[in-house]
N, C-alpha and C positions, 0 to 999 in steps of 0.2 A: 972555496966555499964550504961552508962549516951547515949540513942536517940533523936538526934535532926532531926526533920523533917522541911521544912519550911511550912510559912505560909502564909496568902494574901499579907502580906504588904510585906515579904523579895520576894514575887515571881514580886509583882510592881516594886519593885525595881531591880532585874535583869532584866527588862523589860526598864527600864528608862537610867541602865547604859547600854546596848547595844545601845540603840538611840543617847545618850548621844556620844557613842564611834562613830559613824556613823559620826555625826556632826561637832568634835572636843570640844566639849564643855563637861567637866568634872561632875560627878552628884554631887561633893561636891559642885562648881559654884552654880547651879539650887538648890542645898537642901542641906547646909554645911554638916550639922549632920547625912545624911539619912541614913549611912550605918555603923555608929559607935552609936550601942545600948550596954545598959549595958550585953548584952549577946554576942556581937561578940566577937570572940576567935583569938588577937593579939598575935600567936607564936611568939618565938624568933627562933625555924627553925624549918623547914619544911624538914623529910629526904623523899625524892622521889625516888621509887622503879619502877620497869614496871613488877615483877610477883609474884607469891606465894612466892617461896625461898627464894627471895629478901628480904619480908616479916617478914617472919617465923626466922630470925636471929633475929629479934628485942624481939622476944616472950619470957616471963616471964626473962629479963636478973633482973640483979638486982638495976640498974642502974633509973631507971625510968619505968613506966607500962604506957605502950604507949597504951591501951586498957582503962586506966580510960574514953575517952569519944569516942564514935562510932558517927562521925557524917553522917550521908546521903547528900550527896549531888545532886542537880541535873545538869547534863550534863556530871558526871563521865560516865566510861565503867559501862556497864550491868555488867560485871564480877566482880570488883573492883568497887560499887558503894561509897564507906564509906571512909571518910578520920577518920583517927585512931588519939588521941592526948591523952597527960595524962590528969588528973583531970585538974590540973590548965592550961593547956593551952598551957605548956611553948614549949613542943617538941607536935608534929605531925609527921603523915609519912605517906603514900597512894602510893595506883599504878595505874601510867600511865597507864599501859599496854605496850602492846610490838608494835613496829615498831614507825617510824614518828608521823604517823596521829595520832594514841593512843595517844601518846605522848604530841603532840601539842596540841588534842582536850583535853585531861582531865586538864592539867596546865590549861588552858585557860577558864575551866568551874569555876578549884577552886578560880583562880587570880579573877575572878568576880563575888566570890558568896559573897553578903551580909553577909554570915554566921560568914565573917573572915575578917580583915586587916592583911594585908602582907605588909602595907609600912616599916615597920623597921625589915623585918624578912629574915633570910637567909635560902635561898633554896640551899640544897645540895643534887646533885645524889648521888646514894648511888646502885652502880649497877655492875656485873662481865661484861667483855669483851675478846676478842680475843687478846692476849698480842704481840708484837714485838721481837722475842730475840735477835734482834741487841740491845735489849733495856734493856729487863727486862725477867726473868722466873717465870716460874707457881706459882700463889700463892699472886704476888708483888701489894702493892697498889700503884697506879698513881693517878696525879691533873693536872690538863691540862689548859693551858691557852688559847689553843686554841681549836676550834673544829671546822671541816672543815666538809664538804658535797660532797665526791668526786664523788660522782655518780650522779650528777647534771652537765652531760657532755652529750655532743654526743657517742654512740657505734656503734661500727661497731667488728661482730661475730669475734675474735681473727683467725678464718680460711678467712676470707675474709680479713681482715685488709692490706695497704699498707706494703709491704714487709720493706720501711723504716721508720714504725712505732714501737717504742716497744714497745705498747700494742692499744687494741682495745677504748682504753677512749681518748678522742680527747674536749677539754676546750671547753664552746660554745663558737665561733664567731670566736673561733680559725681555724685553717689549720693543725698544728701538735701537737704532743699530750706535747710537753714543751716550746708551747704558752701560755701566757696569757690570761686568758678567755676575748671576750671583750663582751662579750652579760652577762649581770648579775640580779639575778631575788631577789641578797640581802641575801638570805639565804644562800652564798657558805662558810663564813666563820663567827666567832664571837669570840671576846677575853673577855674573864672576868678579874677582878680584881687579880693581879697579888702579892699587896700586902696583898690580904685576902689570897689565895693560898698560901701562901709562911708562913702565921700563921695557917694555916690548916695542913701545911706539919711537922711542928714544932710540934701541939699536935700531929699527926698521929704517928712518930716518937717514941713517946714515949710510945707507944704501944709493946706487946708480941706478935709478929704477927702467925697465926699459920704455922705448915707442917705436911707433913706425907710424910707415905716413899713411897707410888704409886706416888705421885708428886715430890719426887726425884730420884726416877727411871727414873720417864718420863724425866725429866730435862737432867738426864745423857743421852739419844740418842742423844742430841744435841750436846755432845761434838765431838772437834774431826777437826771443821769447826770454824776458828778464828772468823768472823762476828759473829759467833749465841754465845761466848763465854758469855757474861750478861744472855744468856738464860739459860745456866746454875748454876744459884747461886741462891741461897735460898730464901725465900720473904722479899722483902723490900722495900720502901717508895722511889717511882721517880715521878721528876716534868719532862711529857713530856704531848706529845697532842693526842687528838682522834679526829679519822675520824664514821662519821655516815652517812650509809646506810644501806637503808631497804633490800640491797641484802648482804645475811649472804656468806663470800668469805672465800674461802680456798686455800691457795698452795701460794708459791714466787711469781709470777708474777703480780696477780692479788693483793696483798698485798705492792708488789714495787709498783705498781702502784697507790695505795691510798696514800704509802708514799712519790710519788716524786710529787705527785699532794697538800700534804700539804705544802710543801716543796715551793712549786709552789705559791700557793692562800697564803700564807704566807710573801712572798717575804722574804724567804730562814730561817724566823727565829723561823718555826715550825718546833717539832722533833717529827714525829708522833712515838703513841706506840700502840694504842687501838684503837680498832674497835668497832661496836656498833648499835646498830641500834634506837638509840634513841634522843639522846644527843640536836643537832639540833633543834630539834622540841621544846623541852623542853626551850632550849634557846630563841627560835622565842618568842614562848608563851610567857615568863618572857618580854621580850624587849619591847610586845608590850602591856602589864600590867605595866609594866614604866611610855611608855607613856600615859597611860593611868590615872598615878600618881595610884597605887593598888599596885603597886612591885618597888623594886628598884632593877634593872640591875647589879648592883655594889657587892650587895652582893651574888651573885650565886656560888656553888663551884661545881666542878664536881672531884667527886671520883669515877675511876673504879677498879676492882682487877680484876688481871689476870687468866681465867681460862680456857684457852685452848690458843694452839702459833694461829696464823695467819696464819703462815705457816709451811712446813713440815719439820720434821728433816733428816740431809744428809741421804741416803741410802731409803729413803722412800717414797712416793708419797702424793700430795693431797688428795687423797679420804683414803687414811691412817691417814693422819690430822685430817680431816674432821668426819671420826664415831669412830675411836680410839684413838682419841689425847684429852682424856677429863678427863686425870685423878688430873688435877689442881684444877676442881670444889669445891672438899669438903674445901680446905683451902682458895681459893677464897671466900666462902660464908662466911666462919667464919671469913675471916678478912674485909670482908664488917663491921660487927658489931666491933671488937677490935681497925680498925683503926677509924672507924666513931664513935665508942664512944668515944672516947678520945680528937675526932673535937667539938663534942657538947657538953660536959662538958668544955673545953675549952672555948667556947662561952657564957655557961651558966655563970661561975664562973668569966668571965672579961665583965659579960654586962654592969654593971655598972659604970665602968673603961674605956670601949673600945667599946665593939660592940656595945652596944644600939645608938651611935651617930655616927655610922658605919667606915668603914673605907677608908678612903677617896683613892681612887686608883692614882699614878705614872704616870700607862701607860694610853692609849686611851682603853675602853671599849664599847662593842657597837657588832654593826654587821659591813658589807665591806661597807657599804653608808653610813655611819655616820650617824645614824637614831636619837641618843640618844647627840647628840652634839660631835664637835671636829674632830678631822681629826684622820681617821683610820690611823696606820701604816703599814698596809699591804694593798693590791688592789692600785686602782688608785686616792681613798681619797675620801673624801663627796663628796655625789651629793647634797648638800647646800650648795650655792654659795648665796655672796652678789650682785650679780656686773648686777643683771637687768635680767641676763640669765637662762632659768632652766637649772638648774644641772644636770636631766639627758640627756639633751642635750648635756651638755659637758659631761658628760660620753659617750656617744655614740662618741662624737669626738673623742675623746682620746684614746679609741680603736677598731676603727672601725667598729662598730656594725653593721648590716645590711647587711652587704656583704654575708653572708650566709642566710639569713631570706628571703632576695630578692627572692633565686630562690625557696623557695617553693608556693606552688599554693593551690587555696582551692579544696577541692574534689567532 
């Protein structure tokens, strides 16, 4: 095993690219070379986990020894300080940690540490989630093209809630809860590249995915109820989307209601599946290592496997969901590793064919304000305008913003 610690000159240099990031002005500009030494470590991907388990699939497979180099990093979690990569470089994998901020802080430490270029490398979650059975059952790997932030709303306690609301999440800027948000803080939605997803879903595909018979037991309590009828089939590879928040939901309600809010920030052409509490943050990080030219946006893939429903099955309650509905775990974990190795052997064995000069995405990539160029397809479009005006001024026109911000007061 190979420790890398850094030294005066890699600690100057994360010290020049955060100024640098401040400013707008990039540290290749000011010192082309400074951060590509014959020892920085150029992956060709990056699998991103947020906990032990996550982990521990990747351990002794046979496929590659993701422990040939233990790097230390500085601004990782205390817990997860070490990004893991093999000898030469090619794959790495590290954990965020669990929730948002985890999330967002650690991507954001490693997109800027000296230690590594990430411009041509593709970062793929690699992480189990809360699955949809109008969608998919226990076990299934999904790739998502979208991933929304539904809890980035107003609440009001579901006992207090307007009697003709139905449910207590209310859009900001909005009035009812199947308005339009018109207050937007950017992070409510982000689409990834649509044509990398769709060769990710191809090598996954061709995977053995695993089962066992506790998670077809569970699957069968779903039958019986035509909507949850996908919950009960076996595991298998779906392209839908995930919502991420840091509050872990349980039960129908609270679950329709992440999904008619993707549904929503989507303008109708998101199908959520997966819940999460991470996704987001991971995404922000990436977008804004972009712009920062450290990452490219374009190549991120998000893979989740499903290992508990969302919600409950007929005859049963949320808090039955909630500490007894987990018996999807073991074949989710194992198919984090079968389907996601067969994405990165795939990337490995076409880099010099395909990925290495990436792939050039279709759809608009980005977040809801067009941060990264182009005009989003879902929200209300860039806030970059040419036309003299700032753009988030005309976003605020457009939908109304302020009308609720007004009545609050400072305390």
């Amino acid at each position: 095993m190979v420790f890398v610690h850094l030294n005066a000159l890699a600690i100057v240099a994360i010290f020049l690219n955060l100024a640098c990031h401040t400013t707008g002005f990039t540290l290749q500009s000011l010192w082309p070379n400074a951060l590509i030494t014959s020892s920085t470590i150029t992956p060709k991907i990056m699998i991103v986990g947020f906990y032990p388990d996550e982990q521990s699939v990747w351990e002794g497979i046979p496929e590659f020894d993701i422990f040939g180099q233990n790097i230390t990093v500085p601004g990782l979690s205390s817990q997860f300080p070490q990004v893991h990569c093999t000898k030469e470089g090619d794959v790495c994998q590290m954990l965020a940690g669990e929730g948002e901020i985890n999330a967002a802080s650690s991507i954001t430490a490693v997109a800027f540490s000296p230690l590594f270029d990430f411009r041509t490398t593709y970062f793929m979650i690699a992480g189990v989630a809360g699955i949809n059975p109008e969608i998919a059952g226990i076990g299934s790997v999904t790739f998502a093209q979208f991933v929304t932030q539904p809890a980035l709303q107003y609440e009001f306690d579901a006992r207090e809630k307007p009697e003709n609301y139905t449910t207590g999440y209310v859009p900001q800027g909005s009035q009812f809860p199947s308005q339009y948000p018109s207050e937007l803080y950017g992070t409510e939605c982000y689409e990834v590249n649509a044509r990398l997803k769709s060769l990710a879903v191809g090598f996954a595909k061709t995977a053995q995915l695993n089962d066992t018979a506790a998670a077809a037991r569970f699957r069968a309590t779903y039958r019986g109820y035509a909507p949850y009828a996908a919950g009960t089939t076996e595991p298998g590879v779906y392209e839908c989307d995930a919502a991420t928040a840091d509050v872990y939901v349980s039960g129908r309600l609270l679950s329709e209601a992440w999904q008619n809010y993707t549904h929503l920030i989507t303008n109708g052409t998101g199908k959520y599946c997966t819940t999460l509490q991470e996704d987001s943050g991971v995404l922000e990080a990436l977008l804004r290592a972009d712009l920062a030219k450290r990452a490219d946006f374009a190549r991120a893939i998000v893979m989740r496997t499903g290992s508990d429903y969302d919600r409950q099955a007929p005859e049963t309650s949320p808090i039955d969901n909630l500490y007894f509905g987990q018996d999807g775990y073991t074949p989710a974990l194992n198919n984090i590793y079968l389907a996601g190795v067969k994405v990165v052997q795939g990337i490995l064995m076409g880099w010099e064919r395909t990925f290495k000069r990436g792939i050039t995405p279709e759809n608009y990539v980005g977040d809801i304000l067009g941060s990264l160029g182009g005009r989003p397809d879902f929200g209300p479009g860039s806030i970059f305008t040419m036309d003299g005006e700032s753009g988030t001024t005309q976003l605020m026109r457009k939908r109304g913003r302020g009308q609720l911000r007004g009545r609050r007061r400072p305390l």
